[in-house]
MMTF fields as JSON, N, C-alpha, C and O atoms, coordinates in Angstrom:
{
  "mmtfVersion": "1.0.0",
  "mmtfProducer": "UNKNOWN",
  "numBonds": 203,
  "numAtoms": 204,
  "numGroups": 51,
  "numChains": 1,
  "numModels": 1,
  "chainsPerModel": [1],
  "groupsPerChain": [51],
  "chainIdList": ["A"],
  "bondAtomList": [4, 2, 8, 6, 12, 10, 16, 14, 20, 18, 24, 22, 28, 26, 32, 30, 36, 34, 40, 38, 44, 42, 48, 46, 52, 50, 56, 54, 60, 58, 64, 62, 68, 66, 72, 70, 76, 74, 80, 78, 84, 82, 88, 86, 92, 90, 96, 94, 100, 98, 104, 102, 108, 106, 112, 110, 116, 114, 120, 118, 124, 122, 128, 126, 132, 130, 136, 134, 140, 138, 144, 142, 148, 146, 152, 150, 156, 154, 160, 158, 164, 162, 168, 166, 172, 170, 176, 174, 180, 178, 184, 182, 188, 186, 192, 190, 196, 194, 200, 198],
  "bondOrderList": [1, 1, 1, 1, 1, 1, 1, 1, 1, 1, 1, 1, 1, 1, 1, 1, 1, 1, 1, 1, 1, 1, 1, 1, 1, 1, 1, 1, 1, 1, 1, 1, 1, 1, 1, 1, 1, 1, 1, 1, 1, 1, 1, 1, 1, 1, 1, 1, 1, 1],
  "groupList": [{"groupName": "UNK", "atomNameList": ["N", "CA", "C", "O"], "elementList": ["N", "C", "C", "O"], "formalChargeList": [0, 0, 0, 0], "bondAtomList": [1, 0, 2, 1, 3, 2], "bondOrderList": [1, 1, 2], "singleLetterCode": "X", "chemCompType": "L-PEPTIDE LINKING"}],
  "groupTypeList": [0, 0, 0, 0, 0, 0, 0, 0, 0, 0, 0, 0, 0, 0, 0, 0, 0, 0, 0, 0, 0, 0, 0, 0, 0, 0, 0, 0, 0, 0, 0, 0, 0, 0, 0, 0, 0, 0, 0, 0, 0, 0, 0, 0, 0, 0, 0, 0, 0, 0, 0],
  "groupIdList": [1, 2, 3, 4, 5, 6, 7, 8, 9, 10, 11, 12, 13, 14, 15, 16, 17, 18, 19, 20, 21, 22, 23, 24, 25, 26, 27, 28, 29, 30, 31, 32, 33, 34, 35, 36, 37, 38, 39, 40, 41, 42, 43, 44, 45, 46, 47, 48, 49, 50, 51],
  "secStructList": [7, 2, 2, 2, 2, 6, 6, 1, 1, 7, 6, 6, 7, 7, 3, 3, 3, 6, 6, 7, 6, 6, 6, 2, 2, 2, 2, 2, 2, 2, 2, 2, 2, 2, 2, 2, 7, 7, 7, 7, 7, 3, 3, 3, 7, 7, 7, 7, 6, 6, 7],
  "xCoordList": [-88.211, -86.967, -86.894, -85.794, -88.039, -88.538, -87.701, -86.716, -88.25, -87.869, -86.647, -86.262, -85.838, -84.225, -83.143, -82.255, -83.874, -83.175, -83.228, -82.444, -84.554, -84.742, -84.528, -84.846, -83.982, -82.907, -81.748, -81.375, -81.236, -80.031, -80.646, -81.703, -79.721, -80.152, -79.395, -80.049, -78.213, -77.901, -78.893, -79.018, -79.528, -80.149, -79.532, -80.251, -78.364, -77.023, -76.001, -75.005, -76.924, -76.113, -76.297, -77.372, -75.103, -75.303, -75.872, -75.292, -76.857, -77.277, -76.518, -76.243, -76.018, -75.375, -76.099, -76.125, -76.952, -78.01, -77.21, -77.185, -76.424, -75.6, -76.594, -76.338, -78.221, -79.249, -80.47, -81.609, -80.422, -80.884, -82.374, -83.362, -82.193, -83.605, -84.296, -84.014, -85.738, -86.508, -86.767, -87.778, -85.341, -85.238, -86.229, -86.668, -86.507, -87.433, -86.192, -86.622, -84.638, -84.582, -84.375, -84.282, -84.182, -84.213, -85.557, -85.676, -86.385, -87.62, -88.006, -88.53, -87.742, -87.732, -86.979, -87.416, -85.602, -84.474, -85.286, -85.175, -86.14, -86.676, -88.22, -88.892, -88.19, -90.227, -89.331, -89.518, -88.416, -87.982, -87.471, -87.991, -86.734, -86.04, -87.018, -87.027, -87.826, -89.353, -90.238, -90.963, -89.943, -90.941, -90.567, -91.221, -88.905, -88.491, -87.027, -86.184, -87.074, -86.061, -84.51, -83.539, -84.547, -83.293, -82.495, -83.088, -81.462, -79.748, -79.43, -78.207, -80.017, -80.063, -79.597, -80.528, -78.498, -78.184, -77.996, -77.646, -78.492, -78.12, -77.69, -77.952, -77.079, -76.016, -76.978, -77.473, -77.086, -77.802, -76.93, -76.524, -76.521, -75.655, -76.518, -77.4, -76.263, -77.083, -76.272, -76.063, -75.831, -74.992, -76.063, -77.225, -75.559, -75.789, -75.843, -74.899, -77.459, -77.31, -77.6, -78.353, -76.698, -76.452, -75.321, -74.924, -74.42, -72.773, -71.848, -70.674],
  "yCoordList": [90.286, 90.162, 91.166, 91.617, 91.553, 92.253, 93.603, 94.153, 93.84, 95.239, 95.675, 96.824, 94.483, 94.495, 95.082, 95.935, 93.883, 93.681, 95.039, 95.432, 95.532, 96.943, 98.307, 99.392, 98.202, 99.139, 99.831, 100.996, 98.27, 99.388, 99.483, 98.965, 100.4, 101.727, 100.473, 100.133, 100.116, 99.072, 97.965, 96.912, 98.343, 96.704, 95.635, 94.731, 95.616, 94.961, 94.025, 93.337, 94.44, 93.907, 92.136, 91.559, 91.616, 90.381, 90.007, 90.496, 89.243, 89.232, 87.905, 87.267, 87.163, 86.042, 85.77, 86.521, 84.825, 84.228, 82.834, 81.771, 83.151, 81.687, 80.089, 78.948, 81.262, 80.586, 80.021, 80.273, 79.227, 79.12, 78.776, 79.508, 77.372, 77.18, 76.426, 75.764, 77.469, 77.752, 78.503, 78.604, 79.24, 80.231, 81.156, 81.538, 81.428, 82.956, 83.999, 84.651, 84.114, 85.46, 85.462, 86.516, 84.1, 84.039, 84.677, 85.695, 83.981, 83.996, 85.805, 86.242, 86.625, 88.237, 88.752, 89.637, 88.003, 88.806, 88.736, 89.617, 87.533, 87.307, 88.214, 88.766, 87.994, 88.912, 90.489, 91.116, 91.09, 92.413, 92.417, 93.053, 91.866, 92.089, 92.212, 92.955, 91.302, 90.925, 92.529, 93.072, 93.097, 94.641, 95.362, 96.245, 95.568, 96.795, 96.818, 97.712, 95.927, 95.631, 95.424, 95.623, 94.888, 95.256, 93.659, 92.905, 93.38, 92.543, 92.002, 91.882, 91.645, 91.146, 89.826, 89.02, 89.331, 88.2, 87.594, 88.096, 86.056, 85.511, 84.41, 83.5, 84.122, 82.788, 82.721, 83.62, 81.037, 80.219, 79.201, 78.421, 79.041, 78.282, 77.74, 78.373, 76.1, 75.583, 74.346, 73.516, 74.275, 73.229, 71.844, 72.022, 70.629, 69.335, 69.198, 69.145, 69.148, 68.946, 67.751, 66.88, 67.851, 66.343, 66.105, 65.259, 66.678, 65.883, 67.059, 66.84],
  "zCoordList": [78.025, 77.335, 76.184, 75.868, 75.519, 74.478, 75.046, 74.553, 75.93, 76.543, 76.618, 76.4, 77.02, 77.451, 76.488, 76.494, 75.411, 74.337, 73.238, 72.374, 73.734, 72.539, 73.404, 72.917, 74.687, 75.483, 74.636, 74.499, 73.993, 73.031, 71.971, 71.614, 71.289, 70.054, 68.583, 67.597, 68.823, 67.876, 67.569, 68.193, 66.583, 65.712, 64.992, 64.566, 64.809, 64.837, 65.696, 65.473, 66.953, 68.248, 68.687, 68.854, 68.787, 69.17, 71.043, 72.012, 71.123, 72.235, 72.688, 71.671, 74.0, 74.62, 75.298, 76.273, 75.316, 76.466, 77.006, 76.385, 78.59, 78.856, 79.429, 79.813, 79.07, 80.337, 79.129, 79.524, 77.58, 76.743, 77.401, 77.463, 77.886, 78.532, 76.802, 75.803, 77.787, 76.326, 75.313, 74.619, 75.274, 74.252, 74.328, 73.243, 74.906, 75.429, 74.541, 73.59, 74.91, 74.026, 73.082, 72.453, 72.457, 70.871, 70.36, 69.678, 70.767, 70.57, 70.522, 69.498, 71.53, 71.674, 70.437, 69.701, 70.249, 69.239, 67.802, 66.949, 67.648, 66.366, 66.101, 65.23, 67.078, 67.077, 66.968, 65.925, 67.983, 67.256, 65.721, 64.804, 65.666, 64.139, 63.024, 62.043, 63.426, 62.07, 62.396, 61.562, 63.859, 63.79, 63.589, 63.035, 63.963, 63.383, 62.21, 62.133, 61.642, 60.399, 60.765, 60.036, 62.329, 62.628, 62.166, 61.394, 62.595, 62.059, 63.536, 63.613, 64.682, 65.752, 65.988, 65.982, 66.19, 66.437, 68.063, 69.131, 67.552, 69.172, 69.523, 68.737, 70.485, 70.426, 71.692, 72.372, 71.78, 72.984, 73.411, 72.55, 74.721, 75.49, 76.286, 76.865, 76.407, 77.759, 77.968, 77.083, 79.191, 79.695, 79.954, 80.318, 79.739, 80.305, 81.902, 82.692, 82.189, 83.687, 84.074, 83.638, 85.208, 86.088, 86.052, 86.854, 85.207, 85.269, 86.489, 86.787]
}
């Protein structure tokens, strides 16, 4: 996810994960920002399953 996410050149860029889970890309957006000083934001969506 690390990789994906540091593809773009903006350290500013908001990331949309519709697939939260276990926050695996939060988890990437935060370990980059803390290495390279970047402003990386991320919104986590996860639907209620079973309905």
């Amino acid at each position: 996810m690390q990789y994906l996410i540091n593809m773009h050149i903006n350290k500013s860029s908001i990331i949309l994960d519709f697939f939260a889970g276990s926050g695996t890309t939060l988890h990437a957006t935060m370990k980059l920002n803390a290495e390279d000083g970047g402003k990386r934001q991320c919104i986590l969506v996860q639907q209620k399953e079973g309905d």
